[in-house]
MILUM-115982 format. One line per field, with one value per residue (C-alpha): x, y, z; residue in three letters. Coordinates in steps of 0.25 Angstrom, whole numbers, plus 2048, in hexadecimal, padded with zeros to 3 digits. Layout:
<lodrens>
east [X,...]
north [Y,...]
up [Z,...]
aa [ALA,...]
</lodrens>
This chain:
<lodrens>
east [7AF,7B9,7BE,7B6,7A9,7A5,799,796,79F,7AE,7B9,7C7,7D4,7D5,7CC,7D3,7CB,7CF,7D6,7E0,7EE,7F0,7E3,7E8,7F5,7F1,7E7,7F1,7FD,7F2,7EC,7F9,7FD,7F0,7E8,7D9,7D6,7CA,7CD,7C1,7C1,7B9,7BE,7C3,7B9,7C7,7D5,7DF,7E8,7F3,800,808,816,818,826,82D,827,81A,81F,825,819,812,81C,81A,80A,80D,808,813,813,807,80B,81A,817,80F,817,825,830,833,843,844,83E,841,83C,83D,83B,831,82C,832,836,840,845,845,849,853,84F,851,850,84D,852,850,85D,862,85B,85D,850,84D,840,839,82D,824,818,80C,7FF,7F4,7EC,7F5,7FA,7EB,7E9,7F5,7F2,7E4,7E7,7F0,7E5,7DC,7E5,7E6,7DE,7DC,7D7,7CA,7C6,7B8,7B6,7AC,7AE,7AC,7A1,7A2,7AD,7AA,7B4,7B1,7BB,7BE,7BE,7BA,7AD,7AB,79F,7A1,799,78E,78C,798,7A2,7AF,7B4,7C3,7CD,7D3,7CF,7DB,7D3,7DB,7CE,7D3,7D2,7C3,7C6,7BA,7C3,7C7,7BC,7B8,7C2,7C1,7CF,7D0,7DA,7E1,7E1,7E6,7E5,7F0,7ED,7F2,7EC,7F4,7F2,7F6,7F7,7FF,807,810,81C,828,834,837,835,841,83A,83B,830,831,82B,82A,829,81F,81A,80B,80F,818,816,81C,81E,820,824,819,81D,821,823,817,816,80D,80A,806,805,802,7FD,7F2,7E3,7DE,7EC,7E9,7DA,7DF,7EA,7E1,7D8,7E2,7E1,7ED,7F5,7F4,7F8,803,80A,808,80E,81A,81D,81B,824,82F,82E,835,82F,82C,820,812,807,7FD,7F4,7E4,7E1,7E4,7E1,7E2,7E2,7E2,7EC,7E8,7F0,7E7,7EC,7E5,7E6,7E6,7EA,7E3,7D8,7CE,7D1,7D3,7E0,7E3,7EB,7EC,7E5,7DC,7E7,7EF,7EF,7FB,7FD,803,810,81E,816,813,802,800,80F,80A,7FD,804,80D,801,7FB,808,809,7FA,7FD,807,800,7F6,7FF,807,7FA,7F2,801,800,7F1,7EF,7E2,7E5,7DC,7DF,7E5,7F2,7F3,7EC,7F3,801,7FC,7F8,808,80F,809,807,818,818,809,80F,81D,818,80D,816,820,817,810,81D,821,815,814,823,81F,812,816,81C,823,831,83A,833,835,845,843,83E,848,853,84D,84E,85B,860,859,861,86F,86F,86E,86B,860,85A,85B,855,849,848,848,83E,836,835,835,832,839,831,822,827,81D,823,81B,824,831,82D,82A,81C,813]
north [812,809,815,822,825,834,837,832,83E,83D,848,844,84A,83E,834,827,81F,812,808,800,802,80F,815,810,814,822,821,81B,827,831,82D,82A,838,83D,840,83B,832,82B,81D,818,80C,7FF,7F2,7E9,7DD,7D5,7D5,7D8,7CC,7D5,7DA,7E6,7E8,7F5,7FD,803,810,809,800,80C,814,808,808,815,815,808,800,7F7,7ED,7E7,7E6,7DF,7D1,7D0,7D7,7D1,7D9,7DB,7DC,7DC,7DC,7D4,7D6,7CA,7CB,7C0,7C3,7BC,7C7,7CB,7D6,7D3,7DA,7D4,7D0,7DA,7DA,7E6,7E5,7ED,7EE,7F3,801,7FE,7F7,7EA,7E9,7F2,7F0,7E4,7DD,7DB,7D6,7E2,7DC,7DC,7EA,7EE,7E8,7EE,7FC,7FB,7F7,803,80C,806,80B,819,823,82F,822,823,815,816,807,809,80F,81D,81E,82D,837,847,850,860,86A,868,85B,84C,844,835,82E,820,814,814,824,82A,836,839,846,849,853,84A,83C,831,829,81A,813,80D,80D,80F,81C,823,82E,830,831,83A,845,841,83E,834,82A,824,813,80A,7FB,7F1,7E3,7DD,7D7,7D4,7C8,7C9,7BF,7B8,7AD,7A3,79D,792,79B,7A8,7B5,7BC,7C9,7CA,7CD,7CA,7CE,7C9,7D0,7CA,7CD,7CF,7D7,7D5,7C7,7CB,7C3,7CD,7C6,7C5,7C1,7B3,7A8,7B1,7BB,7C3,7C1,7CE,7C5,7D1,7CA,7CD,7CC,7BF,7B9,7BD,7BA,7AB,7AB,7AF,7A5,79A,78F,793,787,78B,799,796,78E,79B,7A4,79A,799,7A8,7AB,7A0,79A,7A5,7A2,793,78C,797,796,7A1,7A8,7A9,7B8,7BC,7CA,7CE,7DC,7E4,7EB,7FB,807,814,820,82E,839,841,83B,847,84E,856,852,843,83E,830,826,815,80F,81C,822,818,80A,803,7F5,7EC,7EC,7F3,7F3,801,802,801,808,814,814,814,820,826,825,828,836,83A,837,841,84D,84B,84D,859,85F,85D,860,86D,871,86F,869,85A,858,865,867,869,85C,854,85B,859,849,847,84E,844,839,83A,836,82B,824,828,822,816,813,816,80D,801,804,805,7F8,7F0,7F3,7F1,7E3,7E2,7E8,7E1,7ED,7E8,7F5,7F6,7E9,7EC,7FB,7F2,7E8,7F3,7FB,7EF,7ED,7FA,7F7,7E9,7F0,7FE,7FC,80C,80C,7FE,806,813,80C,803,811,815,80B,807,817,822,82E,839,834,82D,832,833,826,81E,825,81F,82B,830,83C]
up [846,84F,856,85C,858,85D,853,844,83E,843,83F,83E,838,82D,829,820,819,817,822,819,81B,815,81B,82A,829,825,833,83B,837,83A,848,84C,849,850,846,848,83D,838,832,829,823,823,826,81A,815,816,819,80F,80A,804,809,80A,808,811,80E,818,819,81B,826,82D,82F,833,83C,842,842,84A,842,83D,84B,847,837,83B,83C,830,827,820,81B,80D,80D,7FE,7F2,7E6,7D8,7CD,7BF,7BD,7AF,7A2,79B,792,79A,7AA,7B4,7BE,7CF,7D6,7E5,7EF,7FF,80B,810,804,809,818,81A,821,818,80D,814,819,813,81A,819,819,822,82E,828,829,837,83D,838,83D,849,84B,846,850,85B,858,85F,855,84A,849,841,838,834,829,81C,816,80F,80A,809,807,807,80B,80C,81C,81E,818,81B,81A,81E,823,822,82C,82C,833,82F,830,82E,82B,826,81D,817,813,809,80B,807,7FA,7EB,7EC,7F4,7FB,7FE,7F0,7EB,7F4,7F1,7E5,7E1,7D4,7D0,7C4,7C3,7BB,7BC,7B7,7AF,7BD,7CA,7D6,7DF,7ED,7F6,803,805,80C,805,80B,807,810,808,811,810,802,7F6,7EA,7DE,7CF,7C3,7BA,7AE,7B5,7C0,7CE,7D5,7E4,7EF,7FC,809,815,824,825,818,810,806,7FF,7F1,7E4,7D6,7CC,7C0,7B6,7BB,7B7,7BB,7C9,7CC,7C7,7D2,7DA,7D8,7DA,7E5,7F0,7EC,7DE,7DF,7E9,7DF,7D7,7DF,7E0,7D4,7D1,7DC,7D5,7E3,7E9,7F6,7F6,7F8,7F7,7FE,7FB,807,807,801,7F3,7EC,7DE,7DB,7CF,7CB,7CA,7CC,7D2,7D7,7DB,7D5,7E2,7EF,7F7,7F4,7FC,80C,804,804,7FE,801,7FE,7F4,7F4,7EE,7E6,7E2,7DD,7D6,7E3,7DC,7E6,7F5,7EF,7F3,800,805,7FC,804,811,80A,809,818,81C,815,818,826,825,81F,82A,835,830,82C,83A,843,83A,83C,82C,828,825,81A,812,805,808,80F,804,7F9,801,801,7F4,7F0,7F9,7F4,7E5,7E3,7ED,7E6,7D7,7D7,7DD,7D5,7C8,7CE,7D0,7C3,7BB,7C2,7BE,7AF,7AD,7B2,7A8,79D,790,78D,78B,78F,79A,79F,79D,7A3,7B1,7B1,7AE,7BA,7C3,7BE,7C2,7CF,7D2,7CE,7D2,7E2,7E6,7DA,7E2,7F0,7EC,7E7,7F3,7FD,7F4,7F3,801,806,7FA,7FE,7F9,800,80C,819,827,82A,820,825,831,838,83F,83B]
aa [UNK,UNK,UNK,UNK,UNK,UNK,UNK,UNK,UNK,UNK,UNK,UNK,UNK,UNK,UNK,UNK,UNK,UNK,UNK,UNK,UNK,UNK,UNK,UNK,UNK,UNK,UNK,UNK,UNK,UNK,UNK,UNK,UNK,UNK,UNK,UNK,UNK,UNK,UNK,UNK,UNK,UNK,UNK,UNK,UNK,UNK,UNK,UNK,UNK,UNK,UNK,UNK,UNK,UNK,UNK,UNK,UNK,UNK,UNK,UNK,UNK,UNK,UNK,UNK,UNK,UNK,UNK,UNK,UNK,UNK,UNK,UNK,UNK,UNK,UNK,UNK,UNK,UNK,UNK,UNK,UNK,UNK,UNK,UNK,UNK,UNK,UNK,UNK,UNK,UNK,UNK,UNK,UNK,UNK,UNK,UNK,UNK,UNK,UNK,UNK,UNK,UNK,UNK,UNK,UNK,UNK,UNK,UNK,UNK,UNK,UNK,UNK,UNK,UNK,UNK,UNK,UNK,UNK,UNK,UNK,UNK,UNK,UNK,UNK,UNK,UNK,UNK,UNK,UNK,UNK,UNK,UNK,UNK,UNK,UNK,UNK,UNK,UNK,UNK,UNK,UNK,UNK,UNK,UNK,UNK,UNK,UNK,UNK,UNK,UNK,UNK,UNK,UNK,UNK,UNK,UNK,UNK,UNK,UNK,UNK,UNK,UNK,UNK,UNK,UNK,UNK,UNK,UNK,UNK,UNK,UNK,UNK,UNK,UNK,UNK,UNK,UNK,UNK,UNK,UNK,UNK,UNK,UNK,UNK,UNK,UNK,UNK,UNK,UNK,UNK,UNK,UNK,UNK,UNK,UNK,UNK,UNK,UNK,UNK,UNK,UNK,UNK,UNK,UNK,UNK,UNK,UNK,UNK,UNK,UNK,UNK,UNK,UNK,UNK,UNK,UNK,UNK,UNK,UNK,UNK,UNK,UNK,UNK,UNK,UNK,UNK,UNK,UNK,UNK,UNK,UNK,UNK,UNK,UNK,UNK,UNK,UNK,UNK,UNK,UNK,UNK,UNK,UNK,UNK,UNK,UNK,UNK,UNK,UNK,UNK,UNK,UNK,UNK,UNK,UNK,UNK,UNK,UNK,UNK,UNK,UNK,UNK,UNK,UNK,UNK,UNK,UNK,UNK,UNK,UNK,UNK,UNK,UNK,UNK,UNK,UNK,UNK,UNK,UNK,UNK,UNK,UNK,UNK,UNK,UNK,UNK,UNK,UNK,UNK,UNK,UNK,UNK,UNK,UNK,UNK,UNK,UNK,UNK,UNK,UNK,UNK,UNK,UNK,UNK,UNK,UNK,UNK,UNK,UNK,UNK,UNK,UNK,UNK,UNK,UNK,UNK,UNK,UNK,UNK,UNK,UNK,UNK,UNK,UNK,UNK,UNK,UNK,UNK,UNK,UNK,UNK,UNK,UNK,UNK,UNK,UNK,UNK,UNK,UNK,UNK,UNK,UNK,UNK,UNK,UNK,UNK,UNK,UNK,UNK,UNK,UNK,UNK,UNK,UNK,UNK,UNK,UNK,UNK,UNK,UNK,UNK,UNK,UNK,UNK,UNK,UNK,UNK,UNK,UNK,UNK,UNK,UNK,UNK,UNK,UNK,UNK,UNK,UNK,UNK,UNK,UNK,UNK,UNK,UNK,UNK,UNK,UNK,UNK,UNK,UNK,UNK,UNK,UNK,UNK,UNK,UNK,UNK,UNK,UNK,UNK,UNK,UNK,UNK,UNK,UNK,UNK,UNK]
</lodrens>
């Protein structure tokens, strides 16, 4: 424990299991509303080499958790967003390009790295006196009718009214109340990656439509970028394995040299593509939110905002509940959760998944259906803007966090 330490069993309001971004931002909205929180989690084996785009909404409330200061410097502004058509195919869609101002915003949101995201949100966590930090793991979750108890590593307890599983895909807290999910798993592996280039990206990401999956390019601070090359399996682990020089003149050339001359960054990822999503985001004083919740393809800077949508939100409940003398782990608040959140987590992952296999499939009429779509999209400018309000802010499961506005 890096904070207090009165006895082995500790009672607290709320207990969040799991210290990545979603987890923390959850710990962080509640102590900084005065609710006495207990934050487990152990420390990564190893930094995390991907990035983040974060939308606006998610800026704002780290903004008003103040945790947006440390996060500035490190983070690039994505202005606009161009989509290309990089396939061969018969049918093609036209380039279409998204921009900020056109909704009155300097920037749809900013990229970042998750490490320096971690760290900053860590360090505000670290400041907060009703954050209580646990850094060992759980190693058992009950749930009893009054309350939730988990059993850390090295033999002590925690005891809260409510649980906010943010411990992963492998969720102790799911298991624990029991909540299954529903997964799927694509023919596609993302390789994620860094690096540095000789032309300015001028705050704008771009992203080609291939026949194997998205190949985006999404600005980081500086002359750098990020890179996710959704491709099949195998293709990816041999990119992967490619000497730097080599798979930067990949990327150039995969990038038609948009951005000049590549130099790619120590630290490359290849993940799986999979699509999991629980069948309950509450259950039982659990409540559910990140990748314990929902995994999405890193396609549309959709997975990590979503958790953030979620923290947010819980964050909310808990604070109307304990200002009203309700019980903060009770079935009305979880079952008010689980209703909020199920239209956010569906539309997106049906967005992101439609988006995918209309790049995949060798479906002909679909291919035309897309590239009609986009066309619509370049011509019909309010069409263009009500997707980019949405897309950037969703109106009906915006928390006050996003808004901008505190608990």
């Amino acid at each position: 424990m890096t904070r207090r330490e009165k006895s082995s069993e500790t009672k607290v309001a709320v207990a969040v299991i799991g210290a990545g971004p979603a987890g923390l931002t959850a710990a962080i909205a509640l102590a900084t509303a005065g609710i006495e929180t207990a934050l487990i989690a152990k420390s990564p084996p190893q930094a995390d080499t991907r990035t983040t785009a974060l939308l606006a909404g998610s800026v704002a409330a780290l903004e008003i958790l103040g945790a947006w200061d440390a996060c500035r410097d490190h983070a690039a502004p994505l202005r606009a967003i161009r989509l290309v058509d990089d396939t061969a195919r018969l049918l093609r869609a036209p380039q279409v390009q998204f921009s900020a101002d056109e909704i009155g915003l300097d920037a749809f949101g900013h990229n970042i790295e998750n490490r320096h995201l971690v760290a900053a949100l860590g360090e505000r966590a670290a400041a907060l006196a009703p954050l209580m930090r646990f850094g060992t793991a759980a190693s058992r979750i009950e749930v009893e009718d009054e309350a939730v108890r988990i059993a850390l590593e090295g033999g002590a307890e925690i005891i809260a009214r409510l649980a906010i599983g943010a411990d992963g895909r492998r969720s102790l807290c799911r298991a624990a109340a029991g909540i299954a999910t529903d997964a799927s798993t694509y023919p596609q592996a993302a390789l994620t990656l860094n690096f540095g280039h000789a032309r300015p990206h001028r705050g704008v990401s771009t992203e080609f439509h291939t026949e194997t999956g998205p190949f985006t390019l999404v600005p980081l601070p500086g002359e750098r970028s990020s890179l996710v090359c959704v491709v099949e399996p195998h293709e990816a682990a041999r990119l992967a394995a490619l000497d730097p020089a080599m798979l930067s003149d990949e990327i150039e050339r995969r990038s038609h040299s948009i951005l000049g001359k590549v130099a790619v960054e120590p630290g490359r990822g290849v993940f799986q593509l999979t699509v999991e999503t629980a069948r309950q985001f509450a259950a039982a004083r659990v409540v559910l939110i990140g990748e314990a919740a929902h995994v999405l393809p890193p396609i549309g800077a959709q997975g990590l905002n979503l958790g953030l949508r979620d923290a947010a939100t819980i964050a909310e409940l808990v604070v109307e509940a304990s200002r009203a003398d309700a019980d903060v782990g009770g079935d009305d608040l979880t079952a008010r959760y689980d209703r909020q959140r199920r239209a956010d987590v569906t539309s997106r992952t049906l967005a992101v998944d439609f988006l995918n296999r209309t790049l995949v499939s060798n479906f002909l009429p679909l291919h035309g259906l897309r590239g009609l779509g986009l066309y619509f999209i370049e011509r019909i400018a309010p069409l263009r803007r009500a997707l980019m309000r949405e897309g950037v802010a969703p109106l009906a499961s915006e928390p006050r966090l996003m808004r901008g506005q505190t608990l």
